[in-house]
Each structure stands twice: as C-alpha cells, then as structure tokens.
C-alpha distance (Angstrom), angle and dihedral (degrees) to the residues before:
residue distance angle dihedral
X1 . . .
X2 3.78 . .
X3 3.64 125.8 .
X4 4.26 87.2 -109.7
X5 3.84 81.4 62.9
X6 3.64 95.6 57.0
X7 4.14 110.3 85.8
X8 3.78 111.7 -134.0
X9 4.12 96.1 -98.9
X10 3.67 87.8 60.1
X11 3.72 98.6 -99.0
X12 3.87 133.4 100.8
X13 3.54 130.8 -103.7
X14 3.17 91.8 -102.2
X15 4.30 99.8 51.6
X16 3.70 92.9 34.2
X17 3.92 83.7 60.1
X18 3.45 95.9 53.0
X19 3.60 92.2 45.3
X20 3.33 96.4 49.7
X21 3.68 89.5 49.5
X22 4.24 87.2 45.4
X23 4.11 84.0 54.8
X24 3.56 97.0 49.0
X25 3.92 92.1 51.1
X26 3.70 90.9 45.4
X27 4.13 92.6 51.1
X28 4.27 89.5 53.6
X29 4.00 89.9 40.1
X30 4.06 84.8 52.7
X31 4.04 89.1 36.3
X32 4.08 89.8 44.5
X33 4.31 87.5 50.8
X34 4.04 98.3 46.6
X35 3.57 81.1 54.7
X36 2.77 101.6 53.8
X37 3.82 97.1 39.2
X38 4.15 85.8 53.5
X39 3.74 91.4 54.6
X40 3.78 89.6 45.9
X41 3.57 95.8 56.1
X42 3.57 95.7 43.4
X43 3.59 90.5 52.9
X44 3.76 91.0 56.0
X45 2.97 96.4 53.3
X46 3.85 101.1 46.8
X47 3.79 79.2 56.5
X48 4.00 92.9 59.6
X49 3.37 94.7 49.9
X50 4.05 109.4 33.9
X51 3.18 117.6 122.5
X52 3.60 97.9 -7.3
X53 4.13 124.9 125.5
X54 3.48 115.5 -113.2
X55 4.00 85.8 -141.8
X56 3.41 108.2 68.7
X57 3.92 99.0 -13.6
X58 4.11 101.3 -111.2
X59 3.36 127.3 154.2
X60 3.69 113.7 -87.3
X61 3.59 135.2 -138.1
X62 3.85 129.1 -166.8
X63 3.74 117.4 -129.6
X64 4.13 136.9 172.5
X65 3.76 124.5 -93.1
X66 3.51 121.6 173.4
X67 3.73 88.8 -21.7
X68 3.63 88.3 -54.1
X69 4.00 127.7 119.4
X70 3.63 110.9 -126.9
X71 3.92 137.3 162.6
X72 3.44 119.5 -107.4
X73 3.92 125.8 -175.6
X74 3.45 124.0 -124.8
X75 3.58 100.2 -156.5
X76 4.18 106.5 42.7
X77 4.29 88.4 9.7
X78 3.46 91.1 -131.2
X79 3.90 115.3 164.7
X80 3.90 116.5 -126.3
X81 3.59 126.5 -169.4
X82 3.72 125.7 -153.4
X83 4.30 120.0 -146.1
X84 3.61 109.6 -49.0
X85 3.82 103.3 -0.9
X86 3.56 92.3 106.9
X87 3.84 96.3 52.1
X88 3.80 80.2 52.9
X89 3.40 102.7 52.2
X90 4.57 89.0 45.1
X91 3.83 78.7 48.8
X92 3.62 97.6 58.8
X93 3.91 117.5 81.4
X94 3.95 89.4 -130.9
X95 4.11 90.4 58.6
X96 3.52 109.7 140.9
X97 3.67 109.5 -97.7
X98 3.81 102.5 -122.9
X99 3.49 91.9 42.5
X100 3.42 85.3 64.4
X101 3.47 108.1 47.3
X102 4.33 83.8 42.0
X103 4.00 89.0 61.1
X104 3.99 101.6 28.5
C-alpha cells in the first residue's frame, strides 16, 4: 500500500467508509435516545402537574359553566380557565355579569 492509498485520518478507503458509516449510526442512535429522554421528562412532568391547582395543589375536576368547560378545584373550589375559555364564556350572552364588567 502506497501512501496515496492511505485516506487522510490514517485509514483506507475502505475502513474510513465503514467508520464513517459506524459514526453516522452512532450520531441518530444518540439523536433517537435524547429524544426520547426529552419526551420522557416532559411527560413526567405533565403527569405531576395535570390537573392539579396551582393554589393549594388539589386534585382538579372539570365541570360546565355556561356551556363552557372549566377547571374547578376540589380542595379551595377555585375556578380555572384554560386559553380562550374565558373570552368564551364574556362572549356568550349568559356570561356572568361581574365577570363581565371585571374583564371588559
């Protein structure tokens, strides 16, 4: 084998092929597994904090208001509205009145 046969990294054509092809697979495998960690974690910690209040950390149940889904606490029954239920509920003609006139 001649020096012009040798590949730059000190391998052959032939090996640094193979270990290119080795590094690539490694690089998704370790890609693939962060994923999967990150989605892990985020699912565990979802599961903490679903459906819990962020007052005093009861359970929480999700009841109808003026045909609106909100979440209600069953510990300190405080009423918890996710994104745009509240601009639903000051939509709707049977809004309460004070909400309305709190949020206009």
């Amino acid at each position: 084998m001649t020096p012009e046969d040798v590949a730059p990294s000190g391998y052959d054509e032939e090996e640094r092929y193979f270990h290119e092809k080795e590094a690539e697979q490694l690089k998704q495998m370790r890609e693939k597994l962060d994923a999967t960690r990150k989605q892990r974690a985020t699912d565990q910690a979802k599961e903490i904090h679903w459906m819990k209040c962020p007052k005093c950390g009861a359970d929480m149940s999700e009841i109808e208001l003026e045909g609106i889904m909100v979440d209600k606490c069953v510990g300190c029954e405080g009423l918890f509205f996710d994104r745009g239920e509240l601009e639903l509920m000051l939509v709707n003609k049977k809004a309460l009145g004070p909400l309305r006139k709190l949020f206009s």
